[in-house]
mmCIF file of the N, C-alpha and C atoms, coordinates in Angstrom:
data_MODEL
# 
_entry.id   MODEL 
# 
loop_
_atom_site.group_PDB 
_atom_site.id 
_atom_site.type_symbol 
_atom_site.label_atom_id 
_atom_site.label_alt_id 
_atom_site.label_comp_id 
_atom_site.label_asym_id 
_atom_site.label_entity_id 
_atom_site.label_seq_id 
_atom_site.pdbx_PDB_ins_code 
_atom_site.Cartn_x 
_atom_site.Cartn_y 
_atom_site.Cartn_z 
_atom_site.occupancy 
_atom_site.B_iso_or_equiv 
_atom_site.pdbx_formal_charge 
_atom_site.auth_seq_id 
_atom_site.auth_comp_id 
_atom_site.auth_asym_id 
_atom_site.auth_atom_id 
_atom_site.pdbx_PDB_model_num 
ATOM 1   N N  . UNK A 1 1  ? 22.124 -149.722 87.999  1.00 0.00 ? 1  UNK A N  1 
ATOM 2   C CA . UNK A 1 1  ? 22.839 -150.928 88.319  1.00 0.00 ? 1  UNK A CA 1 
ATOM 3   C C  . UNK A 1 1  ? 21.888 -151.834 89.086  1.00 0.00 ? 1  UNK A C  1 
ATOM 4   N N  . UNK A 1 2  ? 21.774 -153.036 89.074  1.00 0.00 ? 2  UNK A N  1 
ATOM 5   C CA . UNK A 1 2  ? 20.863 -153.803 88.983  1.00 0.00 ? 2  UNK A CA 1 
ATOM 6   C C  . UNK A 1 2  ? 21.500 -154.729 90.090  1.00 0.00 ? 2  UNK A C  1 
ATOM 7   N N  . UNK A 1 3  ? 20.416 -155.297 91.376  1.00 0.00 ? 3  UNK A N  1 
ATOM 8   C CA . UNK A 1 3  ? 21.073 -156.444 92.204  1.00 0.00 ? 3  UNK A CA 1 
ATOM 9   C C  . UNK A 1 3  ? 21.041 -157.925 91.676  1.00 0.00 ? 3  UNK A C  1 
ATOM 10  N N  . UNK A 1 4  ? 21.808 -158.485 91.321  1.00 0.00 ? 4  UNK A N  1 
ATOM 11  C CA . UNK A 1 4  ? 21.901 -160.173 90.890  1.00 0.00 ? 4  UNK A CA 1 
ATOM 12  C C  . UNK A 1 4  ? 21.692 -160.710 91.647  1.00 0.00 ? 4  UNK A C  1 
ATOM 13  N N  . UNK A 1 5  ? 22.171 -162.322 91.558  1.00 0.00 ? 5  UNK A N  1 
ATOM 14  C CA . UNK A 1 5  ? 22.508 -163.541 92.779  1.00 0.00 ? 5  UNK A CA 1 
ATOM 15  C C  . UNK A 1 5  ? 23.731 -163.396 92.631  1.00 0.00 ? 5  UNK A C  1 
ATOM 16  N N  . UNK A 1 6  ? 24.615 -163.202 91.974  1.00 0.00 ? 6  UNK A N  1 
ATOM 17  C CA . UNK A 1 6  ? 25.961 -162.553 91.396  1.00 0.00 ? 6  UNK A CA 1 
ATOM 18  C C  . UNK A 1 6  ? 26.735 -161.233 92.462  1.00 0.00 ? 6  UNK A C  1 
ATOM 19  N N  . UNK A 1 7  ? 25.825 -160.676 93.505  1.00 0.00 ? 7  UNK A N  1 
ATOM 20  C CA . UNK A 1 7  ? 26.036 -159.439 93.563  1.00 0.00 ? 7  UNK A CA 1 
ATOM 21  C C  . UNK A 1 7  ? 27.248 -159.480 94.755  1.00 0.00 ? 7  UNK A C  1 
ATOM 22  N N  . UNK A 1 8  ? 27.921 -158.651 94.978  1.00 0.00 ? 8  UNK A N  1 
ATOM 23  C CA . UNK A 1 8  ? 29.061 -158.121 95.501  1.00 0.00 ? 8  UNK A CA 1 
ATOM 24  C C  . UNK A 1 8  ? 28.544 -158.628 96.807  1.00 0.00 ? 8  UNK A C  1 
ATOM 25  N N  . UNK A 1 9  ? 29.250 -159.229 97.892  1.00 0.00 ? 9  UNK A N  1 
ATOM 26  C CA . UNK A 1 9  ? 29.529 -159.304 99.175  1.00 0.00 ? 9  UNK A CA 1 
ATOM 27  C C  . UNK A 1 9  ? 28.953 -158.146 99.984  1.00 0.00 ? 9  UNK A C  1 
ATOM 28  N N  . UNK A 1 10 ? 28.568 -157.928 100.792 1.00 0.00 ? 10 UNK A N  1 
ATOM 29  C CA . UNK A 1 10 ? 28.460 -156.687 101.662 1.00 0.00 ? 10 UNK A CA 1 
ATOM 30  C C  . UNK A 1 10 ? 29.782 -155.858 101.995 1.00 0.00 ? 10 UNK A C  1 
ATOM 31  N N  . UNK A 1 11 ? 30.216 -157.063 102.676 1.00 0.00 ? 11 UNK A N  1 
ATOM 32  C CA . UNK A 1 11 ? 31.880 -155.998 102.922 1.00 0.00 ? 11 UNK A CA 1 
ATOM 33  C C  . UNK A 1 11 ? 32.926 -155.939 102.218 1.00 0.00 ? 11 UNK A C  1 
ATOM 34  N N  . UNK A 1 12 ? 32.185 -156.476 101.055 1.00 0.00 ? 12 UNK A N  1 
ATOM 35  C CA . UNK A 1 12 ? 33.534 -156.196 99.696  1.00 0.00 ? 12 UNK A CA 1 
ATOM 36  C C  . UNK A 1 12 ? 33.120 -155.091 99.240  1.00 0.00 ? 12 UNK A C  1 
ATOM 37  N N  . UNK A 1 13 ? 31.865 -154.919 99.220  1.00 0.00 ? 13 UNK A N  1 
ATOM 38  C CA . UNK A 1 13 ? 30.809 -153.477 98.523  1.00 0.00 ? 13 UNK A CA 1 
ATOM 39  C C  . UNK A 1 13 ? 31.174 -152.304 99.463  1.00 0.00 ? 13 UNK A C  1 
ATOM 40  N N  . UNK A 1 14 ? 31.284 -152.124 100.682 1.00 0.00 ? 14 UNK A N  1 
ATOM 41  C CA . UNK A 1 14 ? 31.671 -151.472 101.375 1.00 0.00 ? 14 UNK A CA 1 
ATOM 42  C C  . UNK A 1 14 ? 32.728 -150.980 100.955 1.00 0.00 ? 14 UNK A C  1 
ATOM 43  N N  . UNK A 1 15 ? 33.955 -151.660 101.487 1.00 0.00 ? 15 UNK A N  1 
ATOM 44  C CA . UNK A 1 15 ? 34.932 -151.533 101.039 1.00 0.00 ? 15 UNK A CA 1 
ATOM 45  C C  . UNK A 1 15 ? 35.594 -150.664 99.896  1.00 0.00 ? 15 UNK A C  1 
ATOM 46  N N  . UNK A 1 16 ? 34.560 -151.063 98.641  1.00 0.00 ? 16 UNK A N  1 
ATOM 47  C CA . UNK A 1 16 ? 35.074 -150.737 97.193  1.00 0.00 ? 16 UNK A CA 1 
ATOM 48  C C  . UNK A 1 16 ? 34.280 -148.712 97.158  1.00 0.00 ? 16 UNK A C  1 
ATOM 49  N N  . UNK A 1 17 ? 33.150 -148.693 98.158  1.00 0.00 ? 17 UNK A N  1 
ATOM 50  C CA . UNK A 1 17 ? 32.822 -147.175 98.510  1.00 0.00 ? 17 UNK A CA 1 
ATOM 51  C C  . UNK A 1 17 ? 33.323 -146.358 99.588  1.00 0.00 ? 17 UNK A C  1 
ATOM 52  N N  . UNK A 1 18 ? 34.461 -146.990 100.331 1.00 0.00 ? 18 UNK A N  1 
ATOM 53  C CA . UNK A 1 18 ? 35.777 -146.739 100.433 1.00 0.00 ? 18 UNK A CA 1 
ATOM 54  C C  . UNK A 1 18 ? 36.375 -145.891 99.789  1.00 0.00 ? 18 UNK A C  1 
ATOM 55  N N  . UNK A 1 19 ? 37.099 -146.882 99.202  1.00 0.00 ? 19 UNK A N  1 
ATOM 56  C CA . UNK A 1 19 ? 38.201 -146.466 98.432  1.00 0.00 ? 19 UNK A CA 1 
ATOM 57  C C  . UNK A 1 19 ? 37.795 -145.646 97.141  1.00 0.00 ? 19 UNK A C  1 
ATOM 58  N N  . UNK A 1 20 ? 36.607 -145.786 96.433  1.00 0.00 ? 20 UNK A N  1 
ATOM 59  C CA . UNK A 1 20 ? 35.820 -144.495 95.811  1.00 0.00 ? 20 UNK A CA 1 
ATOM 60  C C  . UNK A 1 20 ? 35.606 -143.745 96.257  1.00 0.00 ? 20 UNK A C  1 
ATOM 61  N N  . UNK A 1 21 ? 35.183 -143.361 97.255  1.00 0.00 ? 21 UNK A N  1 
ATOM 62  C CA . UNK A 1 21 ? 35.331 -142.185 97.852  1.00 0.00 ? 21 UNK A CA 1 
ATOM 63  C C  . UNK A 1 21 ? 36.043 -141.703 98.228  1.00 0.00 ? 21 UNK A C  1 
ATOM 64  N N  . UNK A 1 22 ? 37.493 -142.136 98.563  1.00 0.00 ? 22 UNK A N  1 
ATOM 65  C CA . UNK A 1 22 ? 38.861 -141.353 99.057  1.00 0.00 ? 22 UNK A CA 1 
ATOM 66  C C  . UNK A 1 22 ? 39.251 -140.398 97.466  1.00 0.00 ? 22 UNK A C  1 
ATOM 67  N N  . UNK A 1 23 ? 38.938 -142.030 96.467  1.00 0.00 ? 23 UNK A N  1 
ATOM 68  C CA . UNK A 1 23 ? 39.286 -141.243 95.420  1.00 0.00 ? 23 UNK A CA 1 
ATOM 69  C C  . UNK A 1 23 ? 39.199 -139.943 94.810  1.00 0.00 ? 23 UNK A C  1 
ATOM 70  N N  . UNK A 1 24 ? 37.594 -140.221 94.384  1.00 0.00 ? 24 UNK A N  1 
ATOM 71  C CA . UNK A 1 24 ? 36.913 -139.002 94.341  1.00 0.00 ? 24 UNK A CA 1 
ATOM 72  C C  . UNK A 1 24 ? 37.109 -137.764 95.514  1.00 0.00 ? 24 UNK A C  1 
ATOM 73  N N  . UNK A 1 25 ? 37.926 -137.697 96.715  1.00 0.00 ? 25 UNK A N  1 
ATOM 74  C CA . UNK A 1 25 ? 37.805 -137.021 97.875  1.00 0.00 ? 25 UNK A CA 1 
ATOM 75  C C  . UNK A 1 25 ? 39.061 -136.035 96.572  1.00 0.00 ? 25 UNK A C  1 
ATOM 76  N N  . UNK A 1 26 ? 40.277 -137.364 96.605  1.00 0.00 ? 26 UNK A N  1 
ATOM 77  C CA . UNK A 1 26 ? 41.482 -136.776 96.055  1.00 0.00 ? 26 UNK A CA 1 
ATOM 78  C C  . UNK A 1 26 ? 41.554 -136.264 94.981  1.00 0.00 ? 26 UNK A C  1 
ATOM 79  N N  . UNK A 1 27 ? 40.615 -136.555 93.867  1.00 0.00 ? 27 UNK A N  1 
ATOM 80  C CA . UNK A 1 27 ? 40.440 -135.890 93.117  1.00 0.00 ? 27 UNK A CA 1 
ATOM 81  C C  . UNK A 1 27 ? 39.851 -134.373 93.009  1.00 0.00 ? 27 UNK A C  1 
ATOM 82  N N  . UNK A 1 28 ? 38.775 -134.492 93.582  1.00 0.00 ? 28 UNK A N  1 
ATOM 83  C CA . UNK A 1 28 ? 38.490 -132.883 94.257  1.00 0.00 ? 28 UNK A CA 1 
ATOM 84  C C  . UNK A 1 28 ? 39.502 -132.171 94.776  1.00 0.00 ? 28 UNK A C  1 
ATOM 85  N N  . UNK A 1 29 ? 39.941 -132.699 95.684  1.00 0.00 ? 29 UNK A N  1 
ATOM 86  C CA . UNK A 1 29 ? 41.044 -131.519 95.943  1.00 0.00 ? 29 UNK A CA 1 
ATOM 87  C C  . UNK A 1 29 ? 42.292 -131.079 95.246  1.00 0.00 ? 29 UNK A C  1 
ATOM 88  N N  . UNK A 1 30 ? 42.225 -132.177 94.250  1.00 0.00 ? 30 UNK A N  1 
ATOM 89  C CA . UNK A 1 30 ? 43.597 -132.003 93.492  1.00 0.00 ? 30 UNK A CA 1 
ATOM 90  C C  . UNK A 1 30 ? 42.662 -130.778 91.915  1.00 0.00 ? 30 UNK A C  1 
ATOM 91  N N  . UNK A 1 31 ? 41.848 -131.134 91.881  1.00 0.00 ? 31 UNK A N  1 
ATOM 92  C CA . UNK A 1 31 ? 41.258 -130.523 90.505  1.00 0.00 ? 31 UNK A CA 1 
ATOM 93  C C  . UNK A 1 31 ? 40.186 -129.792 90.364  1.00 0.00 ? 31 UNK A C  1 
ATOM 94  N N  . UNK A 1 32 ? 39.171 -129.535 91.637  1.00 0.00 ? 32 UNK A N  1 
ATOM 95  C CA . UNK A 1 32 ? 37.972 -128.991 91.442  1.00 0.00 ? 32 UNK A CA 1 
ATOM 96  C C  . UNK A 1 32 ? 36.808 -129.943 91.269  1.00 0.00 ? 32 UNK A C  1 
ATOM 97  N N  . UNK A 1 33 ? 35.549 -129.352 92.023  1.00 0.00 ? 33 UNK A N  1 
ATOM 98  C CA . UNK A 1 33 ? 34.620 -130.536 91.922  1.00 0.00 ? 33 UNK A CA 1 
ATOM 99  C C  . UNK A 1 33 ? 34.039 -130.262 90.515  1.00 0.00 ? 33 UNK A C  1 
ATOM 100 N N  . UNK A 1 34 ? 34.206 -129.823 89.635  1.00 0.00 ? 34 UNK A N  1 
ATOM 101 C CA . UNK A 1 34 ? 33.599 -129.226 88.074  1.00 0.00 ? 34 UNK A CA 1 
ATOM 102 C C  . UNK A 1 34 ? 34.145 -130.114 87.089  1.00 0.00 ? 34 UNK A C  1 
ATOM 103 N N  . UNK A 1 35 ? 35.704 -130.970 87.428  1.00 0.00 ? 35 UNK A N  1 
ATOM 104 C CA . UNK A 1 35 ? 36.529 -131.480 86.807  1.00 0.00 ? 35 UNK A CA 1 
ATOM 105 C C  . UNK A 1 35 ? 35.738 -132.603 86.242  1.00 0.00 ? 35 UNK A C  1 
ATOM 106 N N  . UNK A 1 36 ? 36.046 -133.127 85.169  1.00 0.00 ? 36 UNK A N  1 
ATOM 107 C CA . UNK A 1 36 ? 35.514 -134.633 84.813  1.00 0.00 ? 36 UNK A CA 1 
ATOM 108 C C  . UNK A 1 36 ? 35.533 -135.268 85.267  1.00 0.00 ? 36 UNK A C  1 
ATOM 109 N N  . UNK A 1 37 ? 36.791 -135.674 85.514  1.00 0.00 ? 37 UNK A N  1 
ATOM 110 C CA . UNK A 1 37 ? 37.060 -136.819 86.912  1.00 0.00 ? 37 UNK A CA 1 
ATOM 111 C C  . UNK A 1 37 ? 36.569 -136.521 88.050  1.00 0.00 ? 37 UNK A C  1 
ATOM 112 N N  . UNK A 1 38 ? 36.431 -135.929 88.431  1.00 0.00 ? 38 UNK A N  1 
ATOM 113 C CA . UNK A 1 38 ? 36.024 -135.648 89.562  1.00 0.00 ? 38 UNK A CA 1 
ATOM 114 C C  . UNK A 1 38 ? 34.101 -136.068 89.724  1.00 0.00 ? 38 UNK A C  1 
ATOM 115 N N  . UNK A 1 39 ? 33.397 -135.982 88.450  1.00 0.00 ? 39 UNK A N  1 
ATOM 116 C CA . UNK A 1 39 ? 32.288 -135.877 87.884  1.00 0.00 ? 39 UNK A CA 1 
ATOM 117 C C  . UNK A 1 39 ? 32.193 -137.598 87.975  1.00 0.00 ? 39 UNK A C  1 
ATOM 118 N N  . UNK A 1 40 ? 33.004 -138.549 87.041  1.00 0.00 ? 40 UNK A N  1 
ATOM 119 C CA . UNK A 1 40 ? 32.680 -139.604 86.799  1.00 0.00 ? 40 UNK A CA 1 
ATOM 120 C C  . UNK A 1 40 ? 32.941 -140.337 88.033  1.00 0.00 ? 40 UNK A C  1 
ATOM 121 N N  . UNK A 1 41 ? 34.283 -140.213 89.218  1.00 0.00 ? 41 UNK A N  1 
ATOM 122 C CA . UNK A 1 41 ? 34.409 -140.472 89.966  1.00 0.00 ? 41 UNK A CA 1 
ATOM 123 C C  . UNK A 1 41 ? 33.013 -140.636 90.706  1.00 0.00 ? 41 UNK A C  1 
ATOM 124 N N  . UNK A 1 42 ? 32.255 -139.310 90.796  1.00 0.00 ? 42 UNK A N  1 
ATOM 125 C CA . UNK A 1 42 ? 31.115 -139.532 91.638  1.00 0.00 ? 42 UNK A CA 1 
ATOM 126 C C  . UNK A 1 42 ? 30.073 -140.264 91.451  1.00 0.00 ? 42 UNK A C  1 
ATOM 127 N N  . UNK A 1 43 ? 29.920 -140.257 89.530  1.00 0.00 ? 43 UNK A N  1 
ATOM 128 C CA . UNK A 1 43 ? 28.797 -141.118 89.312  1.00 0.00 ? 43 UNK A CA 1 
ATOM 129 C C  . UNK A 1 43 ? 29.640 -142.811 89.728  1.00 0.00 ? 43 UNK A C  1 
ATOM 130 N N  . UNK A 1 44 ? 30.652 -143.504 89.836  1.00 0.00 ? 44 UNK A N  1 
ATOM 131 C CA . UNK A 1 44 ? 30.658 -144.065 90.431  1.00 0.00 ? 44 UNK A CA 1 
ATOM 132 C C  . UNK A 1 44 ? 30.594 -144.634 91.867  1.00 0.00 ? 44 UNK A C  1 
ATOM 133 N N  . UNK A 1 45 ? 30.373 -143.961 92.220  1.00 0.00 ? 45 UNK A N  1 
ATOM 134 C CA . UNK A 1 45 ? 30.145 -144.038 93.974  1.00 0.00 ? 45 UNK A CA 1 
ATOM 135 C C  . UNK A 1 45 ? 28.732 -143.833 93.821  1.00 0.00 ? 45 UNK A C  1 
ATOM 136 N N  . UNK A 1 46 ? 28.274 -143.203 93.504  1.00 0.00 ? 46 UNK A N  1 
ATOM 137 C CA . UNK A 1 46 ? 26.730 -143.026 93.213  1.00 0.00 ? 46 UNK A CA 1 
ATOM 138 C C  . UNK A 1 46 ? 26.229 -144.441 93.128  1.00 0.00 ? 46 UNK A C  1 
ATOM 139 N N  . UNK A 1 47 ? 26.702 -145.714 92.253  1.00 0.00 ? 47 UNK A N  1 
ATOM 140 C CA . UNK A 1 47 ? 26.248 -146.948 91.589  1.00 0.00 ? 47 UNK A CA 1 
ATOM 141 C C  . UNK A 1 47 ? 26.542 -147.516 92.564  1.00 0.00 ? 47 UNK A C  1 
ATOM 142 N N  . UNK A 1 48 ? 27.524 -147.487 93.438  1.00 0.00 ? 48 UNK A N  1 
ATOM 143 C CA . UNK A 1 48 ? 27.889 -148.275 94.368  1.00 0.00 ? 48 UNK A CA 1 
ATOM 144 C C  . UNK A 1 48 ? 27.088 -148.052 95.556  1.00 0.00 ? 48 UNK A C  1 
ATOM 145 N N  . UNK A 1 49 ? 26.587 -146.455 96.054  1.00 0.00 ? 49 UNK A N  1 
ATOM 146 C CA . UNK A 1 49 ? 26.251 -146.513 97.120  1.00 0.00 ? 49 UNK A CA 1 
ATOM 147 C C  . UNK A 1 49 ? 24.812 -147.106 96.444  1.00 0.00 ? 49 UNK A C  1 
ATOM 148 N N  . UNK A 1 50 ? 23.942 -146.880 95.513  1.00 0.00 ? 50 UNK A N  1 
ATOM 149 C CA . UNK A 1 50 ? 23.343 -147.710 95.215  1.00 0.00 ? 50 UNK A CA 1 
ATOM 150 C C  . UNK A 1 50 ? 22.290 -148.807 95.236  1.00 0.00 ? 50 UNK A C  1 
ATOM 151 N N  . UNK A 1 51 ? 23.794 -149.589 94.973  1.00 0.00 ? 51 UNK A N  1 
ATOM 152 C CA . UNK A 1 51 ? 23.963 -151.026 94.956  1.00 0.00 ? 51 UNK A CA 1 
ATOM 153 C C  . UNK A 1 51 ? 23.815 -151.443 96.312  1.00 0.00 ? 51 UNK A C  1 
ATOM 154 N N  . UNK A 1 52 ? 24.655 -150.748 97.334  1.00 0.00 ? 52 UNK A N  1 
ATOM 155 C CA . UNK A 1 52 ? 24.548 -150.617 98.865  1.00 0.00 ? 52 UNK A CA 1 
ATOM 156 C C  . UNK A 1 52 ? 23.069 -150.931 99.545  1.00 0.00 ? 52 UNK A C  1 
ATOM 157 N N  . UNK A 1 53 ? 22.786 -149.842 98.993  1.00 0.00 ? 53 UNK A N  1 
ATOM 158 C CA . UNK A 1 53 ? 21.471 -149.761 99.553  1.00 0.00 ? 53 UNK A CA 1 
ATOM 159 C C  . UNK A 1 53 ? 20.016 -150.995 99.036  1.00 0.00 ? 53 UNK A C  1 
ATOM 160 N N  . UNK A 1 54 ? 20.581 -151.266 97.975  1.00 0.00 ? 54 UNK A N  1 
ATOM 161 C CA . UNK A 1 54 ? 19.623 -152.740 96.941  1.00 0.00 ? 54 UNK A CA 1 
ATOM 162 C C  . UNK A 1 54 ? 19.979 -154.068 98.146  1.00 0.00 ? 54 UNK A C  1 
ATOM 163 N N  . UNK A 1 55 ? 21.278 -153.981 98.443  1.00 0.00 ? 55 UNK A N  1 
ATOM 164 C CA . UNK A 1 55 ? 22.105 -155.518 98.564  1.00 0.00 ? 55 UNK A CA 1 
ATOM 165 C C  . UNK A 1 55 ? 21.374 -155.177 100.147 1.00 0.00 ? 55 UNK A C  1 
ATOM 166 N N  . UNK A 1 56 ? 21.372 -154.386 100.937 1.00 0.00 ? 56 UNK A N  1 
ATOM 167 C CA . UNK A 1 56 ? 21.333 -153.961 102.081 1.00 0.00 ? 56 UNK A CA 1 
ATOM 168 C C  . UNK A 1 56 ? 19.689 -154.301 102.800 1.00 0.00 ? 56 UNK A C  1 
ATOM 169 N N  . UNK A 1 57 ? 18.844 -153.726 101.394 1.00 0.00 ? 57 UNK A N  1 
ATOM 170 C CA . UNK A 1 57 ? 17.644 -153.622 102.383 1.00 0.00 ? 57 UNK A CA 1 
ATOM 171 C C  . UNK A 1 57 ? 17.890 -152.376 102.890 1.00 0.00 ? 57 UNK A C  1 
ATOM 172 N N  . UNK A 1 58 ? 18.076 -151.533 103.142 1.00 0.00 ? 58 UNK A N  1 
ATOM 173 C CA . UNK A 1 58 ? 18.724 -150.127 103.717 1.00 0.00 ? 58 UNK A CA 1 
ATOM 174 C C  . UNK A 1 58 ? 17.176 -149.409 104.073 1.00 0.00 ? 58 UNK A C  1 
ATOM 175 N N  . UNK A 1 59 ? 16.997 -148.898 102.185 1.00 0.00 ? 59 UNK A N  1 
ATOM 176 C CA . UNK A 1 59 ? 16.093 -148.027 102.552 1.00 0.00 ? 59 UNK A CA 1 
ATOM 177 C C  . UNK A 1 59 ? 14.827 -148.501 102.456 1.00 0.00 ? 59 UNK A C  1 
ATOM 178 N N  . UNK A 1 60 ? 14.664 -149.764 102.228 1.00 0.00 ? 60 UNK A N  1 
ATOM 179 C CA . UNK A 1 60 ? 13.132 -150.568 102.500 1.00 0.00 ? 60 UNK A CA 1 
ATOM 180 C C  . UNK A 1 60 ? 12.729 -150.938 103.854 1.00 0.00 ? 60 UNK A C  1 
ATOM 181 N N  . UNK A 1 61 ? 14.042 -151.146 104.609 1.00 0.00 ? 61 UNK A N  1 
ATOM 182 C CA . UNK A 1 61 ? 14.035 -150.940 105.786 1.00 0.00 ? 61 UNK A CA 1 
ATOM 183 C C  . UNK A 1 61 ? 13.168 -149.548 106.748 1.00 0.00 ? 61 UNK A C  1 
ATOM 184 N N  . UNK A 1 62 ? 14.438 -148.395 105.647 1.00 0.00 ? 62 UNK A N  1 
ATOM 185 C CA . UNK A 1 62 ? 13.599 -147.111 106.165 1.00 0.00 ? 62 UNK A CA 1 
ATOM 186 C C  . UNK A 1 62 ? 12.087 -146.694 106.419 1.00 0.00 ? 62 UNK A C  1 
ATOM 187 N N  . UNK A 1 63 ? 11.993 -147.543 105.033 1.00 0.00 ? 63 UNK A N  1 
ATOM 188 C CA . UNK A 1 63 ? 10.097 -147.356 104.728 1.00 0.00 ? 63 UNK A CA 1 
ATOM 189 C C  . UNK A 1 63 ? 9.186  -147.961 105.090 1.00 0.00 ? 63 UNK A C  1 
ATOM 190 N N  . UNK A 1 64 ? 9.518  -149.194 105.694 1.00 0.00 ? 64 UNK A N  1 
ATOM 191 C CA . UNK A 1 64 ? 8.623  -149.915 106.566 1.00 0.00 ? 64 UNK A CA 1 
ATOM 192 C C  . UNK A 1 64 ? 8.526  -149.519 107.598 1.00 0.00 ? 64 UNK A C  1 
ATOM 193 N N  . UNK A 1 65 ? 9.574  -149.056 108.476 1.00 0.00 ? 65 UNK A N  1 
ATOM 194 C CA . UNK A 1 65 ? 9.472  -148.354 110.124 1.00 0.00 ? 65 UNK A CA 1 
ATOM 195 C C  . UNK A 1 65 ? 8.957  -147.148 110.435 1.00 0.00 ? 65 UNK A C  1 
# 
């Protein structure tokens, strides 16, 4: 997933790895972490945290200090 000029807000992006992650929390416990859903759930949070980290500066941050 790729950062635009287009790209998600910070605290809308937040937000949305949130509520993916509760998901995916609830899904695990309702089905097993082996489950599909449970699987795709993560690769979405995966894109998001991401994206997080692109929009953020995060870990370029890390690597300069």
């Amino acid at each position: 997933m790729s950062v635009s000029k287009n790209s998600v807000p910070l605290e809308k992006l937040i937000e949305q790895i949130r509520i993916s992650r509760h998901q995916m929390q609830q899904l695990w416990d309702e089905k097993g972490y082996t489950d599909e859903e449970v699987l795709a759930a993560s690769i979405v949070l995966d894109h998001l945290l991401n994206e997080y980290y692109n929009v953020s500066g995060f870990l370029k941050a890390k690597i300069l200090n």
